[in-house]
LUMBAZA-728124 format. One record per residue: residue number from 1; residue in one letter; x, y, z of N, C-alpha, C, CB in turn. Coordinates in pm, whole numbers, plus 50000, padded with zeros to 5 digits. Glycine has a CB too. Layout:
+-----+----+--------+---------+-------+---------+----------+-------+--------+---------+-------+---------+----------+-------+
|   i | aa | n_east | n_north |  n_up | ca_east | ca_north | ca_up | c_east | c_north |  c_up | cb_east | cb_north | cb_up |
+-----+----+--------+---------+-------+---------+----------+-------+--------+---------+-------+---------+----------+-------+
| NUM |  A |      X |       Y |     Z |       X |        Y |     Z |      X |       Y |     Z |       X |        Y |     Z |
...
+-----+----+--------+---------+-------+---------+----------+-------+--------+---------+-------+---------+----------+-------+
This chain:
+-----+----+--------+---------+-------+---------+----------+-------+--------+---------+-------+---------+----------+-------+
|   i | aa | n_east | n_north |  n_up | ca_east | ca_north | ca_up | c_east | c_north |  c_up | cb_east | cb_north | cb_up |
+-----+----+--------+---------+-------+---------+----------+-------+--------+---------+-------+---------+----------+-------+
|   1 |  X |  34184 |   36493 | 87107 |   34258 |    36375 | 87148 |  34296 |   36393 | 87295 |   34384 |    36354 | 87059 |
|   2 |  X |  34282 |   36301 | 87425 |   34343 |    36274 | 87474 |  34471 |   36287 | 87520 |   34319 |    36230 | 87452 |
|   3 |  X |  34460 |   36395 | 87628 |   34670 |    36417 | 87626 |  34716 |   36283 | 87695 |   34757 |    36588 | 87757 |
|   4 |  X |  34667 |   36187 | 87723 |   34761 |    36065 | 87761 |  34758 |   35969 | 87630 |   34701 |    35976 | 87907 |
|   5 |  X |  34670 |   35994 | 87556 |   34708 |    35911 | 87458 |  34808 |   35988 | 87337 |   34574 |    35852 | 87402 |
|   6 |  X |  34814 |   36144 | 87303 |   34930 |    36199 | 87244 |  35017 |   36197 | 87335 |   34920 |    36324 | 87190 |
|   7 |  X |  35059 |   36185 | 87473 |   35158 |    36149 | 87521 |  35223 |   36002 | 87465 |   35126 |    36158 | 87649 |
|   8 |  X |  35152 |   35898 | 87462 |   35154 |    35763 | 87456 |  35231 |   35757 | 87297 |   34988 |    35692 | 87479 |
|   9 |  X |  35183 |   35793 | 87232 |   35172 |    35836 | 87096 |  35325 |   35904 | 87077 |   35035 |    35946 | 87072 |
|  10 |  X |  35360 |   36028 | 87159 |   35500 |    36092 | 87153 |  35624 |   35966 | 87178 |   35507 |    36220 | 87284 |
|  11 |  X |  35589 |   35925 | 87284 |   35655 |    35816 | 87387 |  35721 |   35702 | 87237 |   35494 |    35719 | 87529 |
|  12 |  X |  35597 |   35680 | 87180 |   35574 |    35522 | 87087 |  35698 |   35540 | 86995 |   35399 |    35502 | 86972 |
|  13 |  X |  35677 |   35693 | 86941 |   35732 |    35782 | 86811 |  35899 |   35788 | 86883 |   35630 |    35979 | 86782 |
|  14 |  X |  35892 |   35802 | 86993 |   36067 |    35805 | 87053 |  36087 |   35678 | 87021 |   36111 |    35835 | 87233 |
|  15 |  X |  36023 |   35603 | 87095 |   36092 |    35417 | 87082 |  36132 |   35419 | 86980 |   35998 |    35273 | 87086 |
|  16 |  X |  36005 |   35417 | 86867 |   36009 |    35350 | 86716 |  36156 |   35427 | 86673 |   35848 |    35399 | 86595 |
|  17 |  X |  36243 |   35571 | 86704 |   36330 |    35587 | 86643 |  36421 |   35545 | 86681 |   36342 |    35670 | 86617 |
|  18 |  X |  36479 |   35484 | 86810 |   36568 |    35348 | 86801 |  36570 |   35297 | 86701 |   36541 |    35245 | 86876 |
|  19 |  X |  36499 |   35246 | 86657 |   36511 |    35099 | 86517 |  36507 |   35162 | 86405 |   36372 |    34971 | 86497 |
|  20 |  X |  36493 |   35247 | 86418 |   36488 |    35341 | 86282 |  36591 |   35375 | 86264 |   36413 |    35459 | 86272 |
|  21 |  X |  36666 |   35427 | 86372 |   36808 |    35475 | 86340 |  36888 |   35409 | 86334 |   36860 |    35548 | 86403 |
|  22 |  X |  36892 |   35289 | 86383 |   37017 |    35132 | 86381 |  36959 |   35127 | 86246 |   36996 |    34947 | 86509 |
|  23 |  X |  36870 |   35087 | 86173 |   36833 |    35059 | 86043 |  36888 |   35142 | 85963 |   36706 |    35057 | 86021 |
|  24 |  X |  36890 |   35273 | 85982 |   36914 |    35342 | 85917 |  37064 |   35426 | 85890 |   36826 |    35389 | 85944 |
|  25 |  X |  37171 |   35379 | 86012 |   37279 |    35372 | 86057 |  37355 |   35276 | 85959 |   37269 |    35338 | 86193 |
|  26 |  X |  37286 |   35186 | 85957 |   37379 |    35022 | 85927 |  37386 |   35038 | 85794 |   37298 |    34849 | 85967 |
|  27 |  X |  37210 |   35041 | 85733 |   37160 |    35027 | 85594 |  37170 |   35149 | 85500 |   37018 |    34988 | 85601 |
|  28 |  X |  37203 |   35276 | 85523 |   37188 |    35405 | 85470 |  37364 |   35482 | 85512 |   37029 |    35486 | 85557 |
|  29 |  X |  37380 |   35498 | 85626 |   37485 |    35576 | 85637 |  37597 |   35498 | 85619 |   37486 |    35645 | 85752 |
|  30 |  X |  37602 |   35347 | 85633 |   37730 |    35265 | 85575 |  37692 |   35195 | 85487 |   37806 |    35177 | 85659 |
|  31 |  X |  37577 |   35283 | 85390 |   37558 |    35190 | 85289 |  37551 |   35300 | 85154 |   37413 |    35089 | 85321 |
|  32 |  X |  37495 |   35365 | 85074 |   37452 |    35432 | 84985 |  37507 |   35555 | 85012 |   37325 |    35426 | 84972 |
|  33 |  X |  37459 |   35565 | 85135 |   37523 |    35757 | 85209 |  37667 |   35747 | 85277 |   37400 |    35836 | 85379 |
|  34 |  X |  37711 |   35646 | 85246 |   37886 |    35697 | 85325 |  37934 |   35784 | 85305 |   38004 |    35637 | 85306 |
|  35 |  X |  37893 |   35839 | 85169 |   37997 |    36005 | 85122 |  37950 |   36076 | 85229 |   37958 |    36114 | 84948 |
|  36 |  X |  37868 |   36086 | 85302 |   37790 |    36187 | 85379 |  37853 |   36116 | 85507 |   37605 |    36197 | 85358 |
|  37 |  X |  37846 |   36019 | 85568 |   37902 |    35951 | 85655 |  38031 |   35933 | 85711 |   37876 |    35874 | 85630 |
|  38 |  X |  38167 |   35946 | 85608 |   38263 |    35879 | 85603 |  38367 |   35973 | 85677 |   38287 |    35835 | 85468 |
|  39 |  X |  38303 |   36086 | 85681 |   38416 |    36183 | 85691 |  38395 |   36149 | 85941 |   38349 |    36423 | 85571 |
|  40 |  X |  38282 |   36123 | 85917 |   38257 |    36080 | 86116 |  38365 |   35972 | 86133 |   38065 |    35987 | 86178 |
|  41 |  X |  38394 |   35857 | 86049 |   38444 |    35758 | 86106 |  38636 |   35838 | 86059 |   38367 |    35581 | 86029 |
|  42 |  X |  38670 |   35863 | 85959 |   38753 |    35915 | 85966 |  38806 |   36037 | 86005 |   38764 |    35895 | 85906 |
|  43 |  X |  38870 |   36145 | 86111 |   38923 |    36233 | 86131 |  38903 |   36298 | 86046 |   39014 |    36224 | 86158 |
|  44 |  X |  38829 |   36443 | 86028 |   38877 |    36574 | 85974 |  38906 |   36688 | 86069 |   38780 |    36623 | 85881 |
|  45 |  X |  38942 |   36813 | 86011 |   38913 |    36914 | 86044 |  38837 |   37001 | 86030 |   38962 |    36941 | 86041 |
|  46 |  X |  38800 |   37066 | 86128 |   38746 |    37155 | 86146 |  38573 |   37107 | 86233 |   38758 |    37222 | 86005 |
|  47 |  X |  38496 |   37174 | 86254 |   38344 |    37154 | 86362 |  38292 |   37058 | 86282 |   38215 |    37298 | 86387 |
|  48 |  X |  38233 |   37086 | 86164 |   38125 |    37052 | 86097 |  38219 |   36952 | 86030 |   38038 |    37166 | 86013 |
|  49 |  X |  38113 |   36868 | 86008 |   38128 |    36718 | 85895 |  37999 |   36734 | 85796 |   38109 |    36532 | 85995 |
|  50 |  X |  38023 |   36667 | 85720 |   37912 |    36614 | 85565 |  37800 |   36531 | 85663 |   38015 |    36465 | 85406 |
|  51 |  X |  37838 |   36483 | 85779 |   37790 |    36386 | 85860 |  37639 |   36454 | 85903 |   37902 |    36353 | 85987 |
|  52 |  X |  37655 |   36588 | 85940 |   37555 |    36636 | 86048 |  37456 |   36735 | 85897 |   37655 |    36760 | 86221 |
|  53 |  X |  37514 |   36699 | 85743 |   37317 |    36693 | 85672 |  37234 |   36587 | 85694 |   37293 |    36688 | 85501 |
|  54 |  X |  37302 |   36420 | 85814 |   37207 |    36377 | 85849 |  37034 |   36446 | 85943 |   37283 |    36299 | 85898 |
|  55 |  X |  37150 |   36563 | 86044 |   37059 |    36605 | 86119 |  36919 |   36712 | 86069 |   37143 |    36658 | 86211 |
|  56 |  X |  36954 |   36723 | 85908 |   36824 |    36792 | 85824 |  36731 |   36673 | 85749 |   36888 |    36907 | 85690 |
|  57 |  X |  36806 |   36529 | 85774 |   36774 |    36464 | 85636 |  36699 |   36369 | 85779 |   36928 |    36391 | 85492 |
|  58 |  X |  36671 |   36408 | 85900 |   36558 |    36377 | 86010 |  36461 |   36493 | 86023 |   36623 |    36350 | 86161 |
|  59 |  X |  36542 |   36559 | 86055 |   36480 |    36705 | 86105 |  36347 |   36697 | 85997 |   36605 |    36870 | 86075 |
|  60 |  X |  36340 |   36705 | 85882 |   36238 |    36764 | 85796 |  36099 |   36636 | 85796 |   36319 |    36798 | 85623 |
|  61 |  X |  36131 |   36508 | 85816 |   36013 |    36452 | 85850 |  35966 |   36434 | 85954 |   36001 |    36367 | 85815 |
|  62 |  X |  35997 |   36511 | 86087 |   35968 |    36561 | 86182 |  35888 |   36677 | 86208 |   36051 |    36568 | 86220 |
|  63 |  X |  35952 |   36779 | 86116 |   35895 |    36907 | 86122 |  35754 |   36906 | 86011 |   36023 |    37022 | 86081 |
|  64 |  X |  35808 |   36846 | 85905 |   35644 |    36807 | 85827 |  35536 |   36742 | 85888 |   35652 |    36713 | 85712 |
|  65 |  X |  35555 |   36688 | 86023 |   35489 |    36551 | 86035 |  35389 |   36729 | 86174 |   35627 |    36331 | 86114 |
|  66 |  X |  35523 |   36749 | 86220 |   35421 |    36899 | 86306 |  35332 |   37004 | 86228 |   35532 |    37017 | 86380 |
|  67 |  X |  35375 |   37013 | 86165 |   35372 |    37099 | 86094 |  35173 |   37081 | 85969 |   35547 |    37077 | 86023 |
|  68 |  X |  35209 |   36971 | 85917 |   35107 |    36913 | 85869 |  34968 |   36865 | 85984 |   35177 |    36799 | 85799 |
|  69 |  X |  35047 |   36815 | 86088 |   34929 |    36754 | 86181 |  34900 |   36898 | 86308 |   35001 |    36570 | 86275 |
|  70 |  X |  34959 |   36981 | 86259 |   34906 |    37131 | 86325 |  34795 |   37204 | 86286 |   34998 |    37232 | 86310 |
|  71 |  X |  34838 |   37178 | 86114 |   34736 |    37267 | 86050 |  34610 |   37217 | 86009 |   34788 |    37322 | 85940 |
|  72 |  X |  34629 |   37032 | 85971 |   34489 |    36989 | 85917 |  34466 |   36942 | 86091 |   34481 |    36840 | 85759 |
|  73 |  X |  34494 |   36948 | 86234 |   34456 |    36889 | 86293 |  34454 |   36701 | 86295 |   34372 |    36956 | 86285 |
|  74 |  X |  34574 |   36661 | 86285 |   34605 |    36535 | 86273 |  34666 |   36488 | 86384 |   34674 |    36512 | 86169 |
|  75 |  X |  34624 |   36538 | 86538 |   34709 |    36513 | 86611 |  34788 |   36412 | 86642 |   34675 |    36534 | 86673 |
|  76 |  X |  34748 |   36273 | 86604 |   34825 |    36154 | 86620 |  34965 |   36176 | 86530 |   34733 |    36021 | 86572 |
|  77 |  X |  34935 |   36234 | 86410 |   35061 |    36312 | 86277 |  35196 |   36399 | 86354 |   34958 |    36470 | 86159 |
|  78 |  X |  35068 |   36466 | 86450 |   35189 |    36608 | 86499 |  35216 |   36516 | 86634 |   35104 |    36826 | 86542 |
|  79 |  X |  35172 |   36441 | 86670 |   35252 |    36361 | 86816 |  35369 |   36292 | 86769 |   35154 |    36232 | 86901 |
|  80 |  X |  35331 |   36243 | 86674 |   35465 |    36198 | 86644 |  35583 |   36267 | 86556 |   35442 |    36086 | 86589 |
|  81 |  X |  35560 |   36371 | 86559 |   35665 |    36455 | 86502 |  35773 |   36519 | 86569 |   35613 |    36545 | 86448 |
|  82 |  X |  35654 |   36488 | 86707 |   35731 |    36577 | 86825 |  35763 |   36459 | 86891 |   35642 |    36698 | 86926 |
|  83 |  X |  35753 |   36308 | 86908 |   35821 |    36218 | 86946 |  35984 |   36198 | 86836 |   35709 |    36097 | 86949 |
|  84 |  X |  35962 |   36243 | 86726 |   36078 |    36221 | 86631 |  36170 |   36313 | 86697 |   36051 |    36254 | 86468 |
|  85 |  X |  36111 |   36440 | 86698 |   36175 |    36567 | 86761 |  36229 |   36556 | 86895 |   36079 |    36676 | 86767 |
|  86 |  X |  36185 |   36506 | 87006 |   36249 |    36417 | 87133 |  36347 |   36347 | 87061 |   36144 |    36306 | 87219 |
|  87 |  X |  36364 |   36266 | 87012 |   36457 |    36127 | 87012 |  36610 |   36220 | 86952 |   36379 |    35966 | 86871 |
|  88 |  X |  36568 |   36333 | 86828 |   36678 |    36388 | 86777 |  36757 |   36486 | 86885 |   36634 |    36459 | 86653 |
|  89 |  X |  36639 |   36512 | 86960 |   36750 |    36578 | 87120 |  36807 |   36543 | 87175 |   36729 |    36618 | 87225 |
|  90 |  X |  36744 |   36426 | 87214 |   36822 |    36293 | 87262 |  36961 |   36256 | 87213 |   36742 |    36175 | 87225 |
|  91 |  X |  36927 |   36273 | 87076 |   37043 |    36176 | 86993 |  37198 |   36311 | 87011 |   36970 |    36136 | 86756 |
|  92 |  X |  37086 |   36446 | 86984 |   37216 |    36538 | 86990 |  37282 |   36509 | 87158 |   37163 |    36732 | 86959 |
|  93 |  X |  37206 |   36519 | 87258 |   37255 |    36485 | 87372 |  37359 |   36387 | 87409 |   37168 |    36460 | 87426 |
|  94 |  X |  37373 |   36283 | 87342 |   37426 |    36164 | 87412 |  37533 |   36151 | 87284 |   37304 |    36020 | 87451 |
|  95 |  X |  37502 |   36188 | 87147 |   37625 |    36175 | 87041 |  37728 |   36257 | 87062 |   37591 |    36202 | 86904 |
|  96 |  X |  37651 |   36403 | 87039 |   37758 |    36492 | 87014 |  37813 |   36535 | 87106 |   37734 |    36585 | 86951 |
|  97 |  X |  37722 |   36553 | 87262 |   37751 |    36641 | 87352 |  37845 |   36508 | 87454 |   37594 |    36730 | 87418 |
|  98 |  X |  37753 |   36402 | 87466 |   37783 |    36338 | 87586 |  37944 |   36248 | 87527 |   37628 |    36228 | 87641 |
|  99 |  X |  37906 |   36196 | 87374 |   38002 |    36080 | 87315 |  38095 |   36145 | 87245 |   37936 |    35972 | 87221 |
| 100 |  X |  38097 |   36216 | 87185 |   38210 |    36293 | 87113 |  38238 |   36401 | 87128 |   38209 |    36299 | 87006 |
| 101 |  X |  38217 |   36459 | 87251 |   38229 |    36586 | 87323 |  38244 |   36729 | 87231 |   38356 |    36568 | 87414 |
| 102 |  X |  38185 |   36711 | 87127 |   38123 |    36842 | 87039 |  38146 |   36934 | 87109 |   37976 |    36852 | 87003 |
| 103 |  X |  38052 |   36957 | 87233 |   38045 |    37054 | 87320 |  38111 |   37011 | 87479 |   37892 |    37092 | 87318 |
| 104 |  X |  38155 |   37099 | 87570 |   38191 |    37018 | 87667 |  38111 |   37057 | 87799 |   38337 |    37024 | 87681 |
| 105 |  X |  37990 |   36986 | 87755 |   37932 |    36996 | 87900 |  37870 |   36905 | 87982 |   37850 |    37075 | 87903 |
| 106 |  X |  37888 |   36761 | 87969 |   37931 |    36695 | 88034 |  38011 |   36613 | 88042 |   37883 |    36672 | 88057 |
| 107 |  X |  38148 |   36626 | 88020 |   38248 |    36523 | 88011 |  38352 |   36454 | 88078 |   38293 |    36546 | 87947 |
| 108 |  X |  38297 |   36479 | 88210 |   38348 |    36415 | 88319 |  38263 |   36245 | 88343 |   38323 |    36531 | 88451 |
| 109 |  X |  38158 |   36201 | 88362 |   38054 |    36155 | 88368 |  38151 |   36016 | 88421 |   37952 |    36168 | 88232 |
| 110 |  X |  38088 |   36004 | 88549 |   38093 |    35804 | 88593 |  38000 |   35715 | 88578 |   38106 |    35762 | 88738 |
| 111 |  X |  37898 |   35769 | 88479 |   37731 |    35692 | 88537 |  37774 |   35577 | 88419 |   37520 |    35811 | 88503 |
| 112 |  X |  37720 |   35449 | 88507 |   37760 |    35309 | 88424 |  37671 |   35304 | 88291 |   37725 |    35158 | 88523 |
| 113 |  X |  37581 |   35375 | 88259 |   37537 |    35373 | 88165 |  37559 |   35503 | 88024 |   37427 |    35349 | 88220 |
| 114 |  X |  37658 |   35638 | 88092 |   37681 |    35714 | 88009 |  37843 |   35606 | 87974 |   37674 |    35890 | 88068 |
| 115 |  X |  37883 |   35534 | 88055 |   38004 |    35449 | 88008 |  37969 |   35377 | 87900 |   38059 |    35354 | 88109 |
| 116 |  X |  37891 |   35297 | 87940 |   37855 |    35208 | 87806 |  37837 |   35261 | 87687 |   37741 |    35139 | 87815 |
| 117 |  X |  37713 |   35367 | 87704 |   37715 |    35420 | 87542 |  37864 |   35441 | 87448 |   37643 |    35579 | 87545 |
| 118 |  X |  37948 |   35487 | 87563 |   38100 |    35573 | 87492 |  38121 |   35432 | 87478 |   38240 |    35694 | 87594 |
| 119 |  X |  38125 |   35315 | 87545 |   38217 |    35198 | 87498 |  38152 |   35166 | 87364 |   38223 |    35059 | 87605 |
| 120 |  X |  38028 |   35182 | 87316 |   37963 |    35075 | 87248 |  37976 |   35126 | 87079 |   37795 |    35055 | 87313 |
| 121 |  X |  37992 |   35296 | 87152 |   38009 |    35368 | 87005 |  38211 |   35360 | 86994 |   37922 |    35586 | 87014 |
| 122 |  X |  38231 |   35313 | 87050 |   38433 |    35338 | 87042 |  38429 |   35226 | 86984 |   38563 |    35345 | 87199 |
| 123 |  X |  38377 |   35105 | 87007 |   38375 |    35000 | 86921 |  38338 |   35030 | 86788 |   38296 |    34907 | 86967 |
| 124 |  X |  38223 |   35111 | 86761 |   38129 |    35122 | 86659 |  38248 |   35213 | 86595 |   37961 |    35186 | 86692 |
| 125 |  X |  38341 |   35276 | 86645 |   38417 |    35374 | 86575 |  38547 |   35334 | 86531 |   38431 |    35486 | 86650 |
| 126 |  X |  38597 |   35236 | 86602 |   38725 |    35116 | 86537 |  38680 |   35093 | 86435 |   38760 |    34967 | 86603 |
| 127 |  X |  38613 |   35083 | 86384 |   38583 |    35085 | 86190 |  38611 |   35177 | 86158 |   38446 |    35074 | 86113 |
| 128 |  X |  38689 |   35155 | 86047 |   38722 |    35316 | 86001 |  38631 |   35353 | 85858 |   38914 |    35335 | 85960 |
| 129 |  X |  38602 |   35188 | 85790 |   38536 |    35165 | 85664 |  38381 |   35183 | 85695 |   38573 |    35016 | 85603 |
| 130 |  X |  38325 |   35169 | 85568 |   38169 |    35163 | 85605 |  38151 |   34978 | 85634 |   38053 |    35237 | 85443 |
| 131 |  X |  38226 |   34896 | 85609 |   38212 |    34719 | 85628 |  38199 |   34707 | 85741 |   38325 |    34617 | 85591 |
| 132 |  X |  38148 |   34615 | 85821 |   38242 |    34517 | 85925 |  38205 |   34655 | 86035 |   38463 |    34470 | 85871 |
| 133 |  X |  38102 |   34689 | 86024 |   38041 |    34738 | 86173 |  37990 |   34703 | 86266 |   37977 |    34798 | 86181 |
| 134 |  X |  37966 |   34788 | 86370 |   37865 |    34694 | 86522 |  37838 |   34815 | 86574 |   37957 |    34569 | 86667 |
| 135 |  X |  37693 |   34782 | 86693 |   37723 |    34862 | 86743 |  37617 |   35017 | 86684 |   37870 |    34844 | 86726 |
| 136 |  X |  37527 |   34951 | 86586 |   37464 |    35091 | 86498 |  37322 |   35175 | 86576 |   37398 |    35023 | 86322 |
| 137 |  X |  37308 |   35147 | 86711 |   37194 |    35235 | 86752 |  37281 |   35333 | 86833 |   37064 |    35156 | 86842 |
| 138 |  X |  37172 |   35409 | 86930 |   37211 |    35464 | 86974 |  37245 |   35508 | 87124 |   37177 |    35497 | 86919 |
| 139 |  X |  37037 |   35482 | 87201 |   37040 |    35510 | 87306 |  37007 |   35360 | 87362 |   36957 |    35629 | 87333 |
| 140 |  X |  37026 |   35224 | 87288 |   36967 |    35142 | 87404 |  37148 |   35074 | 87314 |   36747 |    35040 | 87409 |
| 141 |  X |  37181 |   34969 | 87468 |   37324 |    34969 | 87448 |  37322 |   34782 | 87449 |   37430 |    35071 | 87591 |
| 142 |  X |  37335 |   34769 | 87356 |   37361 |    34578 | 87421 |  37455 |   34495 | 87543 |   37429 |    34497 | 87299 |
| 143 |  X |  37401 |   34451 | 87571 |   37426 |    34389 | 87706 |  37613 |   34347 | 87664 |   37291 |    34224 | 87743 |
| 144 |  X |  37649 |   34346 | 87595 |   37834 |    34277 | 87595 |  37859 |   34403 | 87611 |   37932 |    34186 | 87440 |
| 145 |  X |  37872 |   34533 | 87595 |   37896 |    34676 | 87631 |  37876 |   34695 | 87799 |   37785 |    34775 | 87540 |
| 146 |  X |  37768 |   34686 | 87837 |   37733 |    34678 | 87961 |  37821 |   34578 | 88029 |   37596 |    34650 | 87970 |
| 147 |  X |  37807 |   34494 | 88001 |   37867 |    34380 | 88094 |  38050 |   34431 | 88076 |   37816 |    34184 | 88018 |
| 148 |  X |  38057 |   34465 | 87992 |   38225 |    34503 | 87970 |  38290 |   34613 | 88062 |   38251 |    34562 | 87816 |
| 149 |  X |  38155 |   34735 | 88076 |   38153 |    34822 | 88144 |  38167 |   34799 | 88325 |   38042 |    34875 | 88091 |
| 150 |  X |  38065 |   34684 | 88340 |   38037 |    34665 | 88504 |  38164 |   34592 | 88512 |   37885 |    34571 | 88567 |
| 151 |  X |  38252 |   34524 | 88430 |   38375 |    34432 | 88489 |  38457 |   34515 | 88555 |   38466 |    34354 | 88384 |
| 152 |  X |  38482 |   34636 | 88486 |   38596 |    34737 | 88491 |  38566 |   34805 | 88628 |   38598 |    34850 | 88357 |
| 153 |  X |  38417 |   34781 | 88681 |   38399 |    34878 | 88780 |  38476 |   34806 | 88951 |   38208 |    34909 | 88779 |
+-----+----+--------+---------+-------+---------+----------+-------+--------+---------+-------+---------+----------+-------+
């Protein structure tokens, strides 16, 4: 294969998990899986939440998808495993590290677009229930966030 088209292919596999994860945000974690969910929107203690066996319950059709398209040679299989595998770095990047400061290494940040995300998920986090959410992707931010963001500037 073509490394611009398994690039293309990695690239596609990032996009597609945008919509996957608002889908799967809205329809799964405030829907069926809140027990696993519920404890993010409400305060606990301590590091870990019930929240982050989401990050195995991605992880593994990612790693099958490498894993499988390694060994039979399926490269379009294993490109996108490793596009799934991007997006979940991503997602750890900008959730845990950048939005809920898990870790603190960047939490100073003025960039109008690390603003928005924090506005769009603080909204998304004024729910305390699994009902009556907004706000369920991750890295692309809707324009009333943005625009809320540039007023303030």
């Amino acid at each position: 294969m073509h490394w611009l088209l398994y690039l293309a292919i990695v690239i596609a596999a990032f996009a597609v998990m945008e919509a996957v994860t608002w889908l799967t945000h809205k329809y799964v974690m405030h829907g069926f899986l809140w027990t696993l969910h519920k404890d993010h929107h409400q305060k606990s203690d301590g590091f870990f939440e019930k929240n982050d066996a989401f990050f195995f319950i991605f992880a593994v059709p990612s790693f099958l998808a490498i894993l499988f398209g390694t060994i039979d040679k399926v490269y379009w299989l294993q490109a996108c495993g490793f596009g799934i595998m991007a997006y979940g770095f991503a997602y750890f990047l900008v959730h845990d590290v950048i939005i809920h400061q898990r870790f603190k290494w960047f939490s100073r940040s003025n960039n109008r677009y690390v603003k928005s995300i924090r506005w769009a998920h603080k909204m998304h986090h004024k729910h305390l229930n699994k009902e009556d959410g907004e706000s369920f992707g991750m890295l692309w931010v809707a324009k009333k966030y943005k625009l809320k963001v540039k007023s303030e500037a």
